[in-house]
C-alpha positions as CSV (number, residue, x, y, z in Angstrom):
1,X,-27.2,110.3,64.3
2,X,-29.0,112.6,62.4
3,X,-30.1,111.6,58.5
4,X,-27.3,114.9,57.5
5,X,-24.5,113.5,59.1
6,X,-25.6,109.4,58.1
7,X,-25.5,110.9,54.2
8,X,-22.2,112.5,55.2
9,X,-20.6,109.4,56.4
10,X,-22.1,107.3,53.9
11,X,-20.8,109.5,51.0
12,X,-17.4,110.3,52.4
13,X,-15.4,107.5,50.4
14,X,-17.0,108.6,46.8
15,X,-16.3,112.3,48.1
16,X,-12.6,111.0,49.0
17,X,-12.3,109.0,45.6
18,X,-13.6,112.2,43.5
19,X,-11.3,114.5,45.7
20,X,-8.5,112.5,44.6
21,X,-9.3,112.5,41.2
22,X,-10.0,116.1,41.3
23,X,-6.5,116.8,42.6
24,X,-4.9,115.0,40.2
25,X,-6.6,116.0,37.6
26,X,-5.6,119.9,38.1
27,X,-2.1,118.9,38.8
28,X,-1.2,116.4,36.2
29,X,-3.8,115.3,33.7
30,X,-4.7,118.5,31.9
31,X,-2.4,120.1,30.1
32,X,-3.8,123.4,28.9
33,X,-6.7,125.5,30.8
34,X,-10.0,125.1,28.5
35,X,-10.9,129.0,28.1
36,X,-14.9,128.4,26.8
37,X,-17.7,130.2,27.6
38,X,-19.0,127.2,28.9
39,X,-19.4,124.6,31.1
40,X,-15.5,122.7,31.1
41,X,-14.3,126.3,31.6
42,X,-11.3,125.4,33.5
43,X,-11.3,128.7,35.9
44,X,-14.7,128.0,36.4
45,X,-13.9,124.8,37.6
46,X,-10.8,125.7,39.7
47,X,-13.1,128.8,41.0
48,X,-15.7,126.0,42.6
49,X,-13.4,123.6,43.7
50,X,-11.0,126.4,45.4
51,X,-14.7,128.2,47.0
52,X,-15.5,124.5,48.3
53,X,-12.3,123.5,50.0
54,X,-12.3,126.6,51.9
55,X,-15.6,125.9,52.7
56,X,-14.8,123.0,53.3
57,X,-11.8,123.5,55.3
58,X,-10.0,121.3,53.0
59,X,-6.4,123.0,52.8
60,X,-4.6,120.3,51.0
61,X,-7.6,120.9,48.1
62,X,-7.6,124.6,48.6
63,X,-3.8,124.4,47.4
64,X,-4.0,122.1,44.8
65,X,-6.3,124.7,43.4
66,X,-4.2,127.6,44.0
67,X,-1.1,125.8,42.8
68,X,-3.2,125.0,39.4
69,X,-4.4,128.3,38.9
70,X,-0.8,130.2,39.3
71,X,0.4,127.4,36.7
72,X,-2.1,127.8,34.2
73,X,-3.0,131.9,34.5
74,X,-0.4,133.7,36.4
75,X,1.8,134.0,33.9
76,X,-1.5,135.2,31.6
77,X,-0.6,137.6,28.5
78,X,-3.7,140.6,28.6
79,X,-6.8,138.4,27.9
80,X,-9.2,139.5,25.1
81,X,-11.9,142.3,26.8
82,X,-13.4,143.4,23.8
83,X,-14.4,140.0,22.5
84,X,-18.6,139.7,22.3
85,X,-19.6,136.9,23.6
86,X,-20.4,133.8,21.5
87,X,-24.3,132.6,20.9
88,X,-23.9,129.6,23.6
89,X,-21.2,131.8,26.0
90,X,-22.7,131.7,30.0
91,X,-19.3,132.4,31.1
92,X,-17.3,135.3,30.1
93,X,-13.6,133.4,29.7
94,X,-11.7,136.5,30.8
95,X,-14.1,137.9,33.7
96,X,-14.1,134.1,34.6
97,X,-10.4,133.9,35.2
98,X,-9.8,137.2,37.1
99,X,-12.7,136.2,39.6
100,X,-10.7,133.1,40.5
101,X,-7.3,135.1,40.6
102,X,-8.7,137.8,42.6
103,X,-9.6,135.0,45.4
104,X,-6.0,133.1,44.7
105,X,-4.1,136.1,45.0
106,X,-6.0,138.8,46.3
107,X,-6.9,137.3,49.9
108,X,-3.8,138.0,51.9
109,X,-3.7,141.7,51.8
110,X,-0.6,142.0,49.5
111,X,-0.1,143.6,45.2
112,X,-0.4,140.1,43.9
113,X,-3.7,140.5,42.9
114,X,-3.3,144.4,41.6
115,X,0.2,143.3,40.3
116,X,-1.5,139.8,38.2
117,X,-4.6,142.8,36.8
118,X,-2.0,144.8,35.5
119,X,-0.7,142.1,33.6
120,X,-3.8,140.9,32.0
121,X,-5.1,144.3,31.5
122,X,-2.4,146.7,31.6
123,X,-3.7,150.8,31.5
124,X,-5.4,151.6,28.7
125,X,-7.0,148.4,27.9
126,X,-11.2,148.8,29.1
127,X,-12.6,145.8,29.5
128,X,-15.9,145.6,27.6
129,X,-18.7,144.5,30.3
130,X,-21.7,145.9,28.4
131,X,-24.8,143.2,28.7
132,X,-24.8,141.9,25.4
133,X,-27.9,143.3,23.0
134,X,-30.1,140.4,22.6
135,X,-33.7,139.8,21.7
136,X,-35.3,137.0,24.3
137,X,-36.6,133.9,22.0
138,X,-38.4,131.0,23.9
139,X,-37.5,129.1,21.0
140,X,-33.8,129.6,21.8
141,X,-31.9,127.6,23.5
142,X,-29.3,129.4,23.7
143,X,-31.3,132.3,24.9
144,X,-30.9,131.4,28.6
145,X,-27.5,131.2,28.5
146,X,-26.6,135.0,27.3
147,X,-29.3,135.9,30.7
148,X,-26.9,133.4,32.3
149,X,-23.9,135.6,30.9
150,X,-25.2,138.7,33.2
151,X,-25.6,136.3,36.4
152,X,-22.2,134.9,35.7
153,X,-20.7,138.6,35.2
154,X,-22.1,139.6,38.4
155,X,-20.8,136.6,40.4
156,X,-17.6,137.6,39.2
157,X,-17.4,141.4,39.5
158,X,-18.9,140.4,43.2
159,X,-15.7,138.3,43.8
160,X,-13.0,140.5,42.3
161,X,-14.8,143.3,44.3
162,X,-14.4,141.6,47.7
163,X,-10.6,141.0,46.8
164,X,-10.1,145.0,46.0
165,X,-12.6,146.7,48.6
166,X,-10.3,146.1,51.7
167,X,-8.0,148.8,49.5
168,X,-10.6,150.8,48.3
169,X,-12.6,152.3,51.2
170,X,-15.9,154.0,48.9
171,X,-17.3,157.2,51.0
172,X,-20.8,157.4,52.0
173,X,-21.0,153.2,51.8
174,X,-21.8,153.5,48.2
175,X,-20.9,150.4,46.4
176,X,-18.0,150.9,43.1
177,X,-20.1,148.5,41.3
178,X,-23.0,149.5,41.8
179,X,-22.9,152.5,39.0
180,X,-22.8,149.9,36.2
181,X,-26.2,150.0,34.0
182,X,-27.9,147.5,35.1
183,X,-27.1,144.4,33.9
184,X,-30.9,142.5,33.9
185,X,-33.1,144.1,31.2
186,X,-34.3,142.0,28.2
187,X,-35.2,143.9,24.8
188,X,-38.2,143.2,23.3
């Protein structure tokens, strides 16, 4: 047996116990989706857990994660676009939520996903992706997390982009979001 697979077995009833927990958690502890910036972002959570169990292979996860996120954002009212983000944001709330929809819905092909967009950012509406102005300040703590605001913006245009490319089909290979400024640049 090789040390992977003694690690694997030896951890298999915490990862069982904390699978449990996890499920029921999503399905009947929490009452309302925390929408922060932050680290207990709840589609941030759901997005890991759902990205996992299919990694995983874990269907009965997979769903509980799906069934979660239909409950708590399917039925979403247009989400605030224009917002700035807040001093200690490293998620963007909204952008957060439509990555994880884009892989709940958007995966089998069908308007679900295009239908749910709609909804949450019917025409008109321009979402406001801009990098956020900011001077970089070693003494800020808070710094890192507006450079981890443009990692977590990317990660979620990158998932919402594999759930609408199989309907958009860009000529010459170019990529749709690639034409965005670019997103990495610190003022001085």
């Amino acid at each position: 047996m090789i040390a992977g697979e003694r690690w694997a077995d030896a951890l298999g009833p915490l990862n069982d116990l904390l699978r449990g927990r996890l499920v029921e958690y999503f399905s009947s502890v929490l009452r309302f989706p925390i929408r922060a910036g932050t680290h207990a972002n709840t589609a941030y959570a759901l997005q890991l857990l759902y990205q996992a169990a299919g990694a995983a292979a874990d269907d009965e996860l997979a769903d509980a994660g799906r069934a979660a996120a239909r409950h708590w954002f399917g039925d979403d009212a247009p989400l605030p676009w224009t917002s700035p983000p807040s001093g200690s944001d490293f998620l963007d709330p909204s952008l957060v939520e439509v990555a994880l929809m884009a892989d709940v819905l958007g995966r089998d092909g069908s308007d679900g996903f295009a239908n749910w967009m709609a909804q949450v950012c019917p025409p008109g509406m321009v979402p406001d992706w801009a990098p956020p102005a900011f001077v970089w300040d070693g003494t800020d703590p808070y710094t890192v997390h507006l450079e981890g605001l443009l990692v977590s913006r990317t990660w979620c245009l990158d998932r919402v982009s594999r759930a609408v490319q199989p309907r958009l089909t860009p000529r010459g290979g170019c990529d749709p979001w690639s034409r965005r400024p670019h997103a990495g640049r610190r003022q001085k």
